[in-house]
C-alpha positions in Angstrom: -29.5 39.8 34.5 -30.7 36.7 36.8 -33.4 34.8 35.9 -35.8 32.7 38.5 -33.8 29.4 37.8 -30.4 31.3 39.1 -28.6 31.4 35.9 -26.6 34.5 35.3 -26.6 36.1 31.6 -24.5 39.0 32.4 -21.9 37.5 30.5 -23.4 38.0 27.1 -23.7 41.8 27.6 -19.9 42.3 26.5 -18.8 40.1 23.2 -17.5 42.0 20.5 -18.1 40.1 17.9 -19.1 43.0 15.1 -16.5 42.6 12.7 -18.8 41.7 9.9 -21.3 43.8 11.2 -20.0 47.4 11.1 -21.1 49.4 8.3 -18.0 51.1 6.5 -17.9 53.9 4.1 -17.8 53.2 0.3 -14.6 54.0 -0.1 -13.7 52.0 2.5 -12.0 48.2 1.5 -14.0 46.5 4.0 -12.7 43.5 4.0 -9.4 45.0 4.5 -10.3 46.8 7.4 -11.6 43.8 8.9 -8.6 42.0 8.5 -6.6 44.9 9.8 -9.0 44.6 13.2 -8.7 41.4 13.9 -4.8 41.1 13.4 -4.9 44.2 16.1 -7.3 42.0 18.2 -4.7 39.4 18.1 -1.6 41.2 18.5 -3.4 43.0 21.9 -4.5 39.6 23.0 -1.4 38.2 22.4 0.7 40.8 24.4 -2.2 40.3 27.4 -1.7 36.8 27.5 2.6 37.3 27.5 2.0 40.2 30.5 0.2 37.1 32.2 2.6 34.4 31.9 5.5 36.6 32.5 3.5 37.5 36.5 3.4 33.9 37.0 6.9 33.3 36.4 7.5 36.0 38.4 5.6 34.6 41.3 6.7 31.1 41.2 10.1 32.3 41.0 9.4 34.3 44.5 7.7 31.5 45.7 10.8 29.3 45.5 12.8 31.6 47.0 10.7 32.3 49.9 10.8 28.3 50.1 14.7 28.2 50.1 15.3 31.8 52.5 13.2 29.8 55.1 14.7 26.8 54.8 18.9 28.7 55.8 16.3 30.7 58.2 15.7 27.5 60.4 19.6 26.0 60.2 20.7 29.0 61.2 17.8 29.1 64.0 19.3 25.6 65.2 22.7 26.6 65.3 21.7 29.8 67.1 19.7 27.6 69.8 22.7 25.2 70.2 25.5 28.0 71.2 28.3 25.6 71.3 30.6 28.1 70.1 32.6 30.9 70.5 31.2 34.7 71.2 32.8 35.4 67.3 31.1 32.6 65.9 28.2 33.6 67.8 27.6 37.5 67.0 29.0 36.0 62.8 25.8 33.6 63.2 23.5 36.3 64.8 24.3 38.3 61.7 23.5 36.2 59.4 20.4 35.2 61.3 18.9 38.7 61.1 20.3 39.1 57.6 17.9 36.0 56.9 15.4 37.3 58.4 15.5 40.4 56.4 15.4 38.6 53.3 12.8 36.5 54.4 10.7 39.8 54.7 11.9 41.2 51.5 11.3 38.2 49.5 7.1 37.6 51.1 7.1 41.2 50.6 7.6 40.8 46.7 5.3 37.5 46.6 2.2 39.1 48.2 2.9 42.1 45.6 3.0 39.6 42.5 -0.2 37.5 43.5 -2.0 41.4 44.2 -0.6 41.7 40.2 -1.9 38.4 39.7 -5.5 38.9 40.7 -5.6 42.4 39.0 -4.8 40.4 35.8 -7.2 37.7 36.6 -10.0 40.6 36.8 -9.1 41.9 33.8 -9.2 38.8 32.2 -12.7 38.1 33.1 -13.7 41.9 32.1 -12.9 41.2 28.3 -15.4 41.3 26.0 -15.6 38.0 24.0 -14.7 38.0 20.5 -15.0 35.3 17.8 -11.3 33.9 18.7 -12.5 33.5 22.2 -16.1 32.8 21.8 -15.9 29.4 22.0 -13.6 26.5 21.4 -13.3 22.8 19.4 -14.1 20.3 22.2 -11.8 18.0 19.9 -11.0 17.5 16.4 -10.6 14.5 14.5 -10.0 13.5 10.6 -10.8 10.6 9.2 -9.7 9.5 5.4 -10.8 6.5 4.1 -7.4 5.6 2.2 -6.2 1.7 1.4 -3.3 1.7 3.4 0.3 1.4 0.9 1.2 -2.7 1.6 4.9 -3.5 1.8 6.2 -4.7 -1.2 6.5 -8.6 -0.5 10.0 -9.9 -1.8 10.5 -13.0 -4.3 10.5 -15.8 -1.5 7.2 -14.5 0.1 5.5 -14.4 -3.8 6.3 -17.7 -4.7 5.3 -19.2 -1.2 2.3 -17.4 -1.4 1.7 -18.6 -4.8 3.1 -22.1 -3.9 0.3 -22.3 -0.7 -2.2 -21.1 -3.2 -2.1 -23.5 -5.5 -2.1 -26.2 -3.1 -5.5 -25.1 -1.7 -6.6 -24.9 -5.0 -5.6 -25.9 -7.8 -8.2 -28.0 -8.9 -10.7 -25.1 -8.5 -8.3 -23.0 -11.3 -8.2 -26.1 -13.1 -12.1 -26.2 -13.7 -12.0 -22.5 -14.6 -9.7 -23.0 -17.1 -11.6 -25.6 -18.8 -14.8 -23.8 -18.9 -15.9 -22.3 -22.4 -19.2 -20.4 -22.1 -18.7 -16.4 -20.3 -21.9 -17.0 -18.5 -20.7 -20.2 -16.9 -16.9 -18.4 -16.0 -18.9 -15.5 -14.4 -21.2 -17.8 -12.0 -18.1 -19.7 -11.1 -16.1 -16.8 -10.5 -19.6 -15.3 -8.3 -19.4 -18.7 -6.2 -15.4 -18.5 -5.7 -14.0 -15.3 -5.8 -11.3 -15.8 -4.0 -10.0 -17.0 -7.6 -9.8 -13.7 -8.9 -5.8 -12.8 -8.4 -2.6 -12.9 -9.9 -2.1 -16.3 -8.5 -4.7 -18.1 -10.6 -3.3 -16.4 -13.9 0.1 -17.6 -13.2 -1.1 -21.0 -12.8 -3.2 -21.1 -15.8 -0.4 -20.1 -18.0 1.9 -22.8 -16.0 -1.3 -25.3 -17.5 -0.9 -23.9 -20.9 2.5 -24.7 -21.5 2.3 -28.1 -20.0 -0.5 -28.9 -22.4 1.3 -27.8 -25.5 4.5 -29.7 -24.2 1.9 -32.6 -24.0 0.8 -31.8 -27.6 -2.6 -31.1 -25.8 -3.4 -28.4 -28.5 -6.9 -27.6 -28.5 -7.1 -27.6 -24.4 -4.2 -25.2 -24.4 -6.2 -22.7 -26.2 -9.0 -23.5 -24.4 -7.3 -22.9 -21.4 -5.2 -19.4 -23.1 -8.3 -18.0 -23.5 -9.7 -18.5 -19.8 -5.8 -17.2 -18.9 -6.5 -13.4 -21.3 -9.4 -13.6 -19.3 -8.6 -13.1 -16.2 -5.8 -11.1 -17.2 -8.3 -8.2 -18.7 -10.0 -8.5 -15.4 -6.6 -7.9 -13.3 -6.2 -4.9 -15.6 -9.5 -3.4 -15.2 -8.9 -3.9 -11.5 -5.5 -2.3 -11.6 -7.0 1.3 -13.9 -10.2 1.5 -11.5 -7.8 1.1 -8.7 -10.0 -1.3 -7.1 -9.8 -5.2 -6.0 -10.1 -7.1 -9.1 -13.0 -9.7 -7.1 -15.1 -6.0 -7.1 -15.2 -5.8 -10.7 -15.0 -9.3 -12.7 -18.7 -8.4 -13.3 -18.2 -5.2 -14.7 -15.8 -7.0 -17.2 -18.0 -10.0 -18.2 -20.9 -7.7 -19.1 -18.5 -5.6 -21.2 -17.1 -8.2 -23.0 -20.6 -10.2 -23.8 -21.8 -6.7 -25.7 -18.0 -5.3 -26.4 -17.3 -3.4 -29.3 -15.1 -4.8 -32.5 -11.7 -2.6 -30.8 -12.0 -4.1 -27.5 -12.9 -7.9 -29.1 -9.8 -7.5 -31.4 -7.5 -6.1 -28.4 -8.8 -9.3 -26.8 -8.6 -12.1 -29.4 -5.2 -10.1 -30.1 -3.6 -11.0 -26.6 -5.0 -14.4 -26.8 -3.1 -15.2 -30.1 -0.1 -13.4 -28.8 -0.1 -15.9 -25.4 -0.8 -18.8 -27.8 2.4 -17.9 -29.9 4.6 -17.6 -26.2 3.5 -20.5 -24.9 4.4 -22.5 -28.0 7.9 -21.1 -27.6 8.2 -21.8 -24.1 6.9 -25.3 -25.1 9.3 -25.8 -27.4 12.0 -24.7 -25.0 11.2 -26.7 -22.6 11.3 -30.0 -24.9 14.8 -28.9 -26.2 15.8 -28.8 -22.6 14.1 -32.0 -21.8 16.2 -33.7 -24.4 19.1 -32.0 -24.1 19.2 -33.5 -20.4 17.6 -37.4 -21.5 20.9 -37.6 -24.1 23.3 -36.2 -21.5 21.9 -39.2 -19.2 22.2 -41.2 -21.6 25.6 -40.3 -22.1 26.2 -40.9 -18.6 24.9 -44.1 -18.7 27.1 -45.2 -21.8 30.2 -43.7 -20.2 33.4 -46.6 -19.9 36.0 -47.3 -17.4 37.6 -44.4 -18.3 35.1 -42.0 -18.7 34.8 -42.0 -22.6 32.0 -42.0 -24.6 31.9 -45.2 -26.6 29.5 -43.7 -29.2 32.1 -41.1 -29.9 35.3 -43.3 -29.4 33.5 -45.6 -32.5 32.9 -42.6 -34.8 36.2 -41.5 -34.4 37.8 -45.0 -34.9 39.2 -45.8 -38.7 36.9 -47.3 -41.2 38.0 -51.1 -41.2 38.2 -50.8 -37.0 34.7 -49.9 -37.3 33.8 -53.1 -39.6 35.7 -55.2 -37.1 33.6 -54.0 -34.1 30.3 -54.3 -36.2 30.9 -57.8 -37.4 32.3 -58.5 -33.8 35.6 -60.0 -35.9 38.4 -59.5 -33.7 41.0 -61.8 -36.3 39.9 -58.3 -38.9 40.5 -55.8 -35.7 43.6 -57.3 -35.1 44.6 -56.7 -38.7 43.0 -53.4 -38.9 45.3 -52.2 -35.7 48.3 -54.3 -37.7 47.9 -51.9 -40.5 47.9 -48.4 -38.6 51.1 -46.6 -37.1 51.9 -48.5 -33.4 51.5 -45.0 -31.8 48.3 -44.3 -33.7 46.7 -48.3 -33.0 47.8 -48.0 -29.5 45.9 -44.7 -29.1 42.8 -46.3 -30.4 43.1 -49.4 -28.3 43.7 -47.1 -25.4 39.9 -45.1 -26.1 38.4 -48.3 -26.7 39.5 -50.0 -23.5 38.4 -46.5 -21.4 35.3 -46.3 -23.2 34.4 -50.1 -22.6 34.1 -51.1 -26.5 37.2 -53.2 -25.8 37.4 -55.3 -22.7 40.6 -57.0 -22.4 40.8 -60.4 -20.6 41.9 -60.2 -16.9 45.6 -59.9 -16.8 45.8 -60.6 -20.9 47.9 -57.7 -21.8 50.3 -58.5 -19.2 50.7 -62.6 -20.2 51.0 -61.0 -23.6 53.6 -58.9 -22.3 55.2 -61.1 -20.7 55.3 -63.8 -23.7 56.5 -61.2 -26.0 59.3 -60.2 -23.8 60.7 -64.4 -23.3 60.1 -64.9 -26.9 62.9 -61.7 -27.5 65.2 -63.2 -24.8 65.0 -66.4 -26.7 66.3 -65.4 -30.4 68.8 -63.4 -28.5 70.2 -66.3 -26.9 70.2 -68.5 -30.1 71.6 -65.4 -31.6 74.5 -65.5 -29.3 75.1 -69.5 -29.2 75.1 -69.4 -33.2 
């Protein structure tokens, strides 16, 4: 059928597309049977389309040797037209020449044989009815899923220089938060900088709470503890909705201003719990502190020698340790006179390394020295007597 506009509708006279229109008997499984159909559709379409691709193998393959026959054809016409030979070579060449061009013959003969296949299969294509496998086909498809895409897990060094860089921006932003005490005040501030809602600004505030209590800051470190459970029960909410915690610090705030008793005591719970670890880490940190002001102090006191002079002095005898409190050297001297000369030299040895003693500049050695002629003396008169 034509129509005046020149559009032909003969191709809609054969689509078979009546699988779910056929009426079946009752004791029929219809839906089996249409299954069985179309899976016989299939296979029949299948073997069609395998019948087609196998005649166009077949035809390029003839083609190509058509293609190479005609190439040997012309050397061997060349060589033939050159007769530079002998009258062997000549009737071997004229041989193959017309063995050539037998081939040749063969081979077109089996090419215009395959395309003949080929258009019979090309009519028959275009005589199938249409089904609903071949009625009509996706111009494209395409999927979109709107999923948050799985970031890389950032390693130690990028956290802290990501927490480092966000402090410096703003730190005193976090430090305002944390002083604030009113919900209704945290929640506009938090509406005008959201970008303070992270695990960044916790960090930090709990960073502030500990150097308060170390400060003995008490009341602004709970001041500041409870702005710190704060934002943490805002990162958790975040973290069960799945969602970024600037999208739902609201949704927290206007639970927490009308929350039940359970969710006020899990609250006031984790604040007293953060109170009690920052007072730990507090005192900690002070033990540390002093722990590292005595050692350079010790430093500092350190002799010639490398001796404490605090500890050389406690372990010093009784009446040695009168001597160097009354600064008496006459009672030293008799306090060294007393001990065993192993034992007194020992002493004097710490207290010269530790600096408690300072001998006079070449004083042990004229002592020496005088002890020594003093010796050679009575030995002399010794002798003489």
């Amino acid at each position: 059928m034509t129509t005046s506009t020149g559009i032909d509708y003969s191709v809609w006279d054969h689509i078979y597309v009546s699988d779910d229109e056929d009426e079946t008997h009752p004791n029929v499984d219809t839906p089996s049977l249409y299954r069985m159909r179309h899976r016989t559709r299939l296979e029949r379409m299948a073997e069609f389309q395998q019948r087609g691709e196998e005649l166009e193998m077949n035809l390029t393959e003839c083609k190509r040797r058509v293609e190479e026959v005609q190439r040997r054809l012309w050397e061997l016409e060349e060589q033939e037209g050159r007769k530079d030979g002998e009258e062997e070579e000549e009737e071997e060449r004229k041989a193959e020449l017309n063995k050539a061009k037998a081939e040749l013959k063969k081979q077109r003969k089996d090419e215009q044989m395959f395309e003949k296949m080929m258009e019979e299969y090309r009519r028959e294509k275009n005589k199938l009815p249409w089904n609903v496998d071949t009625l009509s086909k996706d111009g494209f498809s395409k999927s979109v899923l709107n999923v948050k895409p799985i970031a890389n897990e950032e390693t130690e060094e990028e956290k802290e220089e990501k927490n480092k860089t966000f402090v410096e921006k703003h730190e005193e932003q976090i430090k305002h938060f944390g002083m604030m005490h009113r919900w209704d005040d945290s929640q506009k501030y938090l509406s005008d900088n959201p970008h303070l809602v992270c695990e960044e600004t916790a960090t930090y505030l709990v960073i502030m709470c500990i150097d308060l209590e170390v400060e003995e800051k008490h009341a602004l470190m709970e001041q500041v503890a409870h702005q710190t459970i704060t934002m943490q029960f805002i990162l958790e909410m975040a973290r069960s909705l799945k969602i970024d915690p600037r999208g739902c610090f609201r949704q927290f705030f206007s639970k927490i201003k009308t929350a039940d008793k359970p969710y006020q005591d899990a609250f006031n719970d984790e604040l007293e719990s953060l109170k009690e670890r920052v007072r730990g880490c507090a005192q900690v940190r002070i033990e540390n502190a002093m722990k590292e002001f005595e050692e350079e102090e010790r430093q500092k006191r350190l002799g010639p020698g490398g001796l404490d002079p605090v500890e050389v002095y406690e372990s010093l005898p009784e009446e040695m340790q009168r001597g160097f409190d009354e600064k008496n050297i006459q009672m030293l001297q008799e306090a060294i006179s007393k001990l065993d000369p192993m034992e007194g030299k020992y002493h004097m040895m710490r207290c010269i390394e530790s600096g408690l003693w300072v001998p006079e500049s070449g004083g042990d050695d004229d002592d020496d020295e005088e002890n020594e002629d003093e010796e050679e003396e009575e030995e002399k008169e010794g002798g003489t007597s």
